[in-house]
C-alpha positions as CSV (number, residue, x, y, z in Angstrom):
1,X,116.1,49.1,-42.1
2,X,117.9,49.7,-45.5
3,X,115.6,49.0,-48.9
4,X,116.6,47.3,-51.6
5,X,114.8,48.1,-54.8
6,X,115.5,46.0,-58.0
7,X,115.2,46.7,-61.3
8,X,113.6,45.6,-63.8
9,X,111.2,43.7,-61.2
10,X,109.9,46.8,-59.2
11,X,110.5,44.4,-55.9
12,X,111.6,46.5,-52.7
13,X,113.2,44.4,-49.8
14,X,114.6,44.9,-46.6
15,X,118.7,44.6,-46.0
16,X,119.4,42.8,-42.6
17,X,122.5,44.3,-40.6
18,X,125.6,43.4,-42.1
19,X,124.1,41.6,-45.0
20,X,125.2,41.9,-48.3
21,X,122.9,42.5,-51.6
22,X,123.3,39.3,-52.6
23,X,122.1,37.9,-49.6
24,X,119.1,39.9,-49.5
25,X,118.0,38.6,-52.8
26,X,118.6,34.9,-52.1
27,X,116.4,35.3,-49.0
28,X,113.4,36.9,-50.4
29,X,113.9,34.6,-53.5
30,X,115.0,36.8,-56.6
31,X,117.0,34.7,-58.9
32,X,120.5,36.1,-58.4
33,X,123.3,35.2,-60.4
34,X,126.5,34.0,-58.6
35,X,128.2,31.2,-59.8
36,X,131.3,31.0,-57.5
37,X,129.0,31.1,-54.3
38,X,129.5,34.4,-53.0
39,X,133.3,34.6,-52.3
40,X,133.8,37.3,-55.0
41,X,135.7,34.9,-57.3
42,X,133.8,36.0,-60.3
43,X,131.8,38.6,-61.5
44,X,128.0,36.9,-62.5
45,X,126.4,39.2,-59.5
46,X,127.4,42.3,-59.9
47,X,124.5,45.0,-60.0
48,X,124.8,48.3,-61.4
49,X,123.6,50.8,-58.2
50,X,121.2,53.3,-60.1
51,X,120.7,55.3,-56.9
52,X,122.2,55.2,-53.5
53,X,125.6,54.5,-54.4
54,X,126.2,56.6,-51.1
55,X,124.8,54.2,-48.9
56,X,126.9,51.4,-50.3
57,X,130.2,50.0,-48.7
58,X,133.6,50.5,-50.1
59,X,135.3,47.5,-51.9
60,X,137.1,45.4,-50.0
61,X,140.0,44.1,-50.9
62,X,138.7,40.8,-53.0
63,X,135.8,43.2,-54.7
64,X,138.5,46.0,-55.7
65,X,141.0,43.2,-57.5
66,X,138.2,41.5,-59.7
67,X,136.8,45.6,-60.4
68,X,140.9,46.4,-61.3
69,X,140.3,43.2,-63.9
70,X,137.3,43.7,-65.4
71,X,137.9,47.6,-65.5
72,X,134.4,48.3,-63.5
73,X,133.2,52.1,-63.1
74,X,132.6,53.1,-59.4
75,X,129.0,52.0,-60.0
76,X,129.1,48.3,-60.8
77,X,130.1,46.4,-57.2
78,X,129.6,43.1,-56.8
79,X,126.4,42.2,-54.9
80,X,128.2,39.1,-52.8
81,X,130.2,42.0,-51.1
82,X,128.5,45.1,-50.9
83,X,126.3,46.1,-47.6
84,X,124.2,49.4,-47.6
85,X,123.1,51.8,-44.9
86,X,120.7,53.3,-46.8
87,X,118.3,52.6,-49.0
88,X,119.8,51.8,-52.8
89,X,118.2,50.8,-56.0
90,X,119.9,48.3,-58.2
91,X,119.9,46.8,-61.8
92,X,121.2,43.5,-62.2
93,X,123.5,42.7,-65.2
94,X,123.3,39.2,-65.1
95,X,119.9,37.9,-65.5
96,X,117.5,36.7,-67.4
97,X,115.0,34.4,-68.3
98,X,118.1,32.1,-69.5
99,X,119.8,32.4,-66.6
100,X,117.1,30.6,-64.0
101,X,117.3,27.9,-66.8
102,X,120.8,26.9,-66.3
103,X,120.2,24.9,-63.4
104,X,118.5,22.4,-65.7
105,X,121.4,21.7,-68.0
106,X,121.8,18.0,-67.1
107,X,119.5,17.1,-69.7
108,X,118.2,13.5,-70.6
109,X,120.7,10.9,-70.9
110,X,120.5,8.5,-73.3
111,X,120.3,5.1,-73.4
112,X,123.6,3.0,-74.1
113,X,123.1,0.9,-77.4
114,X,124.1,-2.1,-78.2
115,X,127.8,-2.6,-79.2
116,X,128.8,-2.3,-82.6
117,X,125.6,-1.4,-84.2
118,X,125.8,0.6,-87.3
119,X,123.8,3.5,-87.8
120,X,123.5,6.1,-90.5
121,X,123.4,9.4,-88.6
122,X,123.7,13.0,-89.4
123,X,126.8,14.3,-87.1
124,X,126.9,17.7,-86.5
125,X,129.9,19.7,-84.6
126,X,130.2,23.1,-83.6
127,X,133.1,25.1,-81.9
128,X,133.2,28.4,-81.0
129,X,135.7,30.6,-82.8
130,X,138.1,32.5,-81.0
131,X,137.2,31.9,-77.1
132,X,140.3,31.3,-76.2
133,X,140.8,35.3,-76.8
134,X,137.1,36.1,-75.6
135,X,138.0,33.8,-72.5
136,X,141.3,34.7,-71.2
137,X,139.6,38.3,-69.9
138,X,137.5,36.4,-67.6
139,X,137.6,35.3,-64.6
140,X,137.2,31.1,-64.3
141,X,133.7,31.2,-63.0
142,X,132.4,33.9,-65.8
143,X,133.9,31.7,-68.4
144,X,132.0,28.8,-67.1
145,X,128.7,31.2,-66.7
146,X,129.0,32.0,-70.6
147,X,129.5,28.7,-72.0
148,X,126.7,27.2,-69.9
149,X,124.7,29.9,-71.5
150,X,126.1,29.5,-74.6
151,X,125.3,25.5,-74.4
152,X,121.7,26.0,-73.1
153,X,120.8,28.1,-76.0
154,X,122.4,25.8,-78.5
155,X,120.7,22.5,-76.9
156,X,117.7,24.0,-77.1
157,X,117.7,24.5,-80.7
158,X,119.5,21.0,-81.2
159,X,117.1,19.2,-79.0
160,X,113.8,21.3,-81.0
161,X,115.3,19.6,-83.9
162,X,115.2,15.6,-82.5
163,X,119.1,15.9,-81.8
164,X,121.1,14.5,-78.8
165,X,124.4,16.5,-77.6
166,X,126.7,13.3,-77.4
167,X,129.8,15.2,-76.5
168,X,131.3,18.5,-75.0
169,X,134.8,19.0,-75.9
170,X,135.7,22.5,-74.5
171,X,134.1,24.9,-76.1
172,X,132.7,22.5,-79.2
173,X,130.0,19.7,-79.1
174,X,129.3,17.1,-81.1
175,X,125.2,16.0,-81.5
176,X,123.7,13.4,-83.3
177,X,120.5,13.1,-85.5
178,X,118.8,10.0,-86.5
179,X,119.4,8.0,-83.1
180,X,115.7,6.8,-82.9
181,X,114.9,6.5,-87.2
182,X,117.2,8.0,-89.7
183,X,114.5,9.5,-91.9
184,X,115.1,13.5,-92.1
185,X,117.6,13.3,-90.1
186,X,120.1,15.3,-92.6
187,X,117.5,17.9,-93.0
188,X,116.5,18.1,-88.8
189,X,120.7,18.3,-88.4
190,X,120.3,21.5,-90.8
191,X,117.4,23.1,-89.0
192,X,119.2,23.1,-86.1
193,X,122.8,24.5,-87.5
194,X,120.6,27.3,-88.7
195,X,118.7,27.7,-85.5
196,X,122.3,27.9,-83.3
197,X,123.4,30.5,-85.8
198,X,120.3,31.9,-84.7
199,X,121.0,31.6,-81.3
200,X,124.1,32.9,-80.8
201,X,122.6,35.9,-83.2
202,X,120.6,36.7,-79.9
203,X,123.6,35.8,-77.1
204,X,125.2,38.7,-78.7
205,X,124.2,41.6,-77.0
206,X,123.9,39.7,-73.8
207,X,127.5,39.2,-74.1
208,X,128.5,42.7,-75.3
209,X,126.2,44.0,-72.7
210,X,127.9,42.1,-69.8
211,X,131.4,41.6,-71.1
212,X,131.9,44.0,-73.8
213,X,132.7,41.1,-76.0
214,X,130.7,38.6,-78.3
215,X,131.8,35.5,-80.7
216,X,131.0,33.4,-83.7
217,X,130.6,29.9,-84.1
218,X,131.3,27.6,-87.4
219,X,129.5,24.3,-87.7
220,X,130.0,21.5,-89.7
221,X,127.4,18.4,-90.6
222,X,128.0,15.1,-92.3
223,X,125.6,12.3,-92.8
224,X,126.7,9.0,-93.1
225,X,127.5,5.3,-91.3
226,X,129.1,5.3,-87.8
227,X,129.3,2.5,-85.2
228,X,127.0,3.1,-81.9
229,X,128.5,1.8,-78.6
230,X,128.7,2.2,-74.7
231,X,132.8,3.0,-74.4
232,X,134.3,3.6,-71.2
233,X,135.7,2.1,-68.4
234,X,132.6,0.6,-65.8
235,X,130.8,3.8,-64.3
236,X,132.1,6.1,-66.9
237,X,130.6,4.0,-69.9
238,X,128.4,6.0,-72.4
239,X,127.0,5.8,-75.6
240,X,128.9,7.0,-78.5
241,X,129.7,7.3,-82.3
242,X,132.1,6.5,-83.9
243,X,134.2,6.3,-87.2
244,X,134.8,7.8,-90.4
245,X,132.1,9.6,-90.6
246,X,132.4,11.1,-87.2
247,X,136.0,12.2,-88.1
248,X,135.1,14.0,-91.6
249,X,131.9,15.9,-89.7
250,X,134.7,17.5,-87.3
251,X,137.1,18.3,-90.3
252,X,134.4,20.1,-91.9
253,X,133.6,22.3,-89.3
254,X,137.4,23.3,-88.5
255,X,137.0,23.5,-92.7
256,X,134.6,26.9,-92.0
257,X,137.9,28.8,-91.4
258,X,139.8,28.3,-94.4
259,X,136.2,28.8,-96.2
260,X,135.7,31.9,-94.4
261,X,131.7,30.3,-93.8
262,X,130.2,29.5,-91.0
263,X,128.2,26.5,-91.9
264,X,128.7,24.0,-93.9
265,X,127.9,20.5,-95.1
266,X,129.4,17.4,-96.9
267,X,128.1,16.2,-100.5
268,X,126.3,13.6,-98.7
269,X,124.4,15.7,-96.7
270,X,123.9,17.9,-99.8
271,X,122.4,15.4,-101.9
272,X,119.5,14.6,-98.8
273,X,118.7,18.2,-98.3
274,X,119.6,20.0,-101.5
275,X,115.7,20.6,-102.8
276,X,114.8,22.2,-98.9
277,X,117.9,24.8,-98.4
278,X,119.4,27.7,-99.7
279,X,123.1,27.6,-100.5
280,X,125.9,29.9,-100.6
281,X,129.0,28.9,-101.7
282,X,130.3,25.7,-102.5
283,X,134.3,25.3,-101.7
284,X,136.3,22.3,-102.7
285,X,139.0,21.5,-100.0
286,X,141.6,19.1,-98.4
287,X,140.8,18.3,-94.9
288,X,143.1,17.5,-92.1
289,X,143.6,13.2,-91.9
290,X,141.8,13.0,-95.7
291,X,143.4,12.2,-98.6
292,X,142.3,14.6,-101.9
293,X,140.1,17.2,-101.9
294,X,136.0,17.7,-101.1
295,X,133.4,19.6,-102.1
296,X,131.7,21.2,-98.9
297,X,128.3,23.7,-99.4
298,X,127.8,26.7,-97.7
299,X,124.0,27.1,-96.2
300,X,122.7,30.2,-95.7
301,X,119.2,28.9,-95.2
302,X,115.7,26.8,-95.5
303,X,113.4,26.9,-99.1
């Protein structure tokens, strides 16, 4: 029988008749990306065929239109249709430890409060810049494969820091600090901004690797009184912030474009954090729905 050898694990298998790479790996239990299932509906399996590309099967029809989209040289096929007759080795392109993580992106939920309690709360909201341009060369399934990377590696550094992602709205979030006890939570909500910067430092040449294409993110934080509550309708009720406060966070985030920043932070937040961080700039601004102008900081780093 056909060998499969991958790369980087040094693992051989066996190919079945008429089975495809992808189905080779599921059975002897590589992780394998492949988001849409197999039915060549997006590109998260396709292998790069270091040797063997002989022994391979031509494109069918479904493999040759996503390989017309994506612009894919005659040795990156997609693993969910390619059979061999011959022994092949193959590299993976989309797979790493981050990737056998995703299935655990459900996460804790947490508890519903009581209505109408007020809490002073560090709100922090992040939006990636510019996906709807990174996006619209994908196909569906790859977009949803990078921002579930793109939200695990973000969580993790929000959830390192004692924050809870509330919200997903598209590509942005909104998380909360201070849920349990409000003490640090300004400075936790800044350890994390830093640490998503961070993060999506290192997504880069994952994504440039894979799609030939990266982004940014801007993040805003505000600290300051919201209302917690469970809102919904019956089996769709969660708990929530909101108010004021939550509505200036968001404006100052969106406020990173006119800044040309990618993180900043109200006055109040300032004045809880301003011994423990490095600043850059400091911008005074009108924001969208507010009335006059405020002074937003620019952090670049911890002290």
């Amino acid at each position: 029988m056909p060998r499969v050898r991958y790369m980087p694990d040094h693992r051989a298998v066996e190919a079945l008749q008429e089975e495809t790479l992808l189905q080779a790996s599921l059975r002897e239990a590589i992780p394998h990306a492949h988001a849409c299932g197999g039915h060549a509906r997006c590109s998260t399996c396709r292998v790069f065929i270091v040797q063997g590309i002989e022994y391979c099967s031509p494109p069918n029809d479904r493999e040759q239109t996503m390989s017309e989209r994506l612009h894919f040289g005659p040795e990156i096929r997609l693993a969910c249709q390619t059979k061999i007759s011959g022994d092949v080795e193959i590299r993976r392109l989309v797979l790493d430890e981050e990737d056998e993580e995703l299935t655990d992106q459900l996460g804790a939920k947490v508890a519903p409060a009581p209505v109408g309690e007020e809490k002073l709360l560090a709100i922090l909201f992040a939006d990636i810049r510019g996906f709807t341009s990174f996006a619209e060369r994908l196909p569906p399934y790859d977009v949803v494969h990078v921002l579930n990377r793109y939200f695990h590696q973000v969580g993790q550094a929000i959830t390192r820091h004692g924050g809870e992602i509330n919200n997903y709205i598209g590509d942005g979030l909104m998380a909360l600090f201070g849920l349990d006890c409000k003490a640090e939570a300004a400075i936790k909500a800044v350890c994390a901004a830093l640490d998503m910067l961070d993060a999506v430092e290192r997504l880069r040449p994952y994504l440039e690797n894979v799609y030939t294409q990266s982004f940014q993110i801007g993040i805003g934080v505000h600290f300051g009184e919201v209302v917690i509550g469970s809102i919904g309708h019956d089996q769709t009720r969660r708990m929530t912030a909101i108010g004021d406060a939550v509505n200036f966070a968001s404006r100052i985030e969106s406020a990173n474009k006119q800044a040309g920043t990618r993180f900043l932070i109200s006055e109040d937040t300032f004045d809880e954090v301003k011994d423990r961080i490095q600043t850059g700039k400091s911008v005074e601004l009108p924001l969208a729905g507010k009335s006059g102008c405020y002074t937003l900081y620019e952090v670049v780093g911890l002290k």
